[in-house]
C-alpha positions in Angstrom: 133.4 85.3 117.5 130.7 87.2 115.4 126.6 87.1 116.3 124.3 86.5 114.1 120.5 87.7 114.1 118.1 85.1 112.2 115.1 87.1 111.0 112.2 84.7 109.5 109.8 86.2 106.9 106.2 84.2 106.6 104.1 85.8 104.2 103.3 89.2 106.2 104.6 87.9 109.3 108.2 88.9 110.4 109.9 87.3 113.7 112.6 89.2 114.6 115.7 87.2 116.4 116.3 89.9 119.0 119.3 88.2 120.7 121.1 86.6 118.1 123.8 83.9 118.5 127.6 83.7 118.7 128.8 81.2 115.9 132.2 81.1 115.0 132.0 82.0 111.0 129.7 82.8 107.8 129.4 79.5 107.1 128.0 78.3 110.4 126.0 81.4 110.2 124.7 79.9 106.6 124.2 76.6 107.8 121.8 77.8 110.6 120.0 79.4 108.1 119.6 77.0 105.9 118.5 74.2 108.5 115.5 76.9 110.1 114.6 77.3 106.5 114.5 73.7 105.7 112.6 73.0 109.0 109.8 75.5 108.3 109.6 74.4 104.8 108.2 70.9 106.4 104.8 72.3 106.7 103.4 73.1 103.2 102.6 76.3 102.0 102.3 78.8 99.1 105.5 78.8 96.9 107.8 82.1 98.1 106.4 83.2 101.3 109.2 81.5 103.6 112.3 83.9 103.9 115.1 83.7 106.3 117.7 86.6 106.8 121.0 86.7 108.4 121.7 90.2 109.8 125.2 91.0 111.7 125.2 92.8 115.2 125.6 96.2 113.1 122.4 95.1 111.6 123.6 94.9 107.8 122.4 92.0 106.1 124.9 89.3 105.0 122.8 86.6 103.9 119.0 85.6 102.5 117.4 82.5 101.8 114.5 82.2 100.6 112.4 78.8 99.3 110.9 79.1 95.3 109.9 75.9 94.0 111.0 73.9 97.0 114.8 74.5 96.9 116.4 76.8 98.6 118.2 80.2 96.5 120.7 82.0 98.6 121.2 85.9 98.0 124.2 87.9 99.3 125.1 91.4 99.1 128.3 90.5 100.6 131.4 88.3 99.0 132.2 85.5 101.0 
């Protein structure tokens, strides 16, 4: 099964998920993502700032979602 590395973006802050976690597809992987997002997005802030990025263990980046006017827009550079 893949790992996946969950990088959060607040404003200028950056926490990098050093260890990742072992999930057993994409979707789980976008799932996760979706619920840090949407439990971060529980404490009001400016509109934009609150990015979360999926990276794979070769560090390439398969997934970001990021909050604009309170709902969540998913980019990909990959086809899933």
């Amino acid at each position: 099964m893949p790992r996946f590395f969950f990088d959060v973006s607040e404003k200028a802050d950056v926490y990098h998920d050093a260890s990742g976690i072992i999930l057993p597809s994409f979707g789980a992987a976008r799932e996760r993502a979706l619920a840090i997002v949407r439990r971060l997005e529980a404490t009001p802030r400016a509109e934009d700032d609150l990015v979360c990025t999926v990276h794979d263990i070769g560090g390439r980046r398969l997934l970001q979602i990021r909050f604009q006017s309170g709902k969540p827009v998913y980019s990909s550079p990959i086809t899933r």
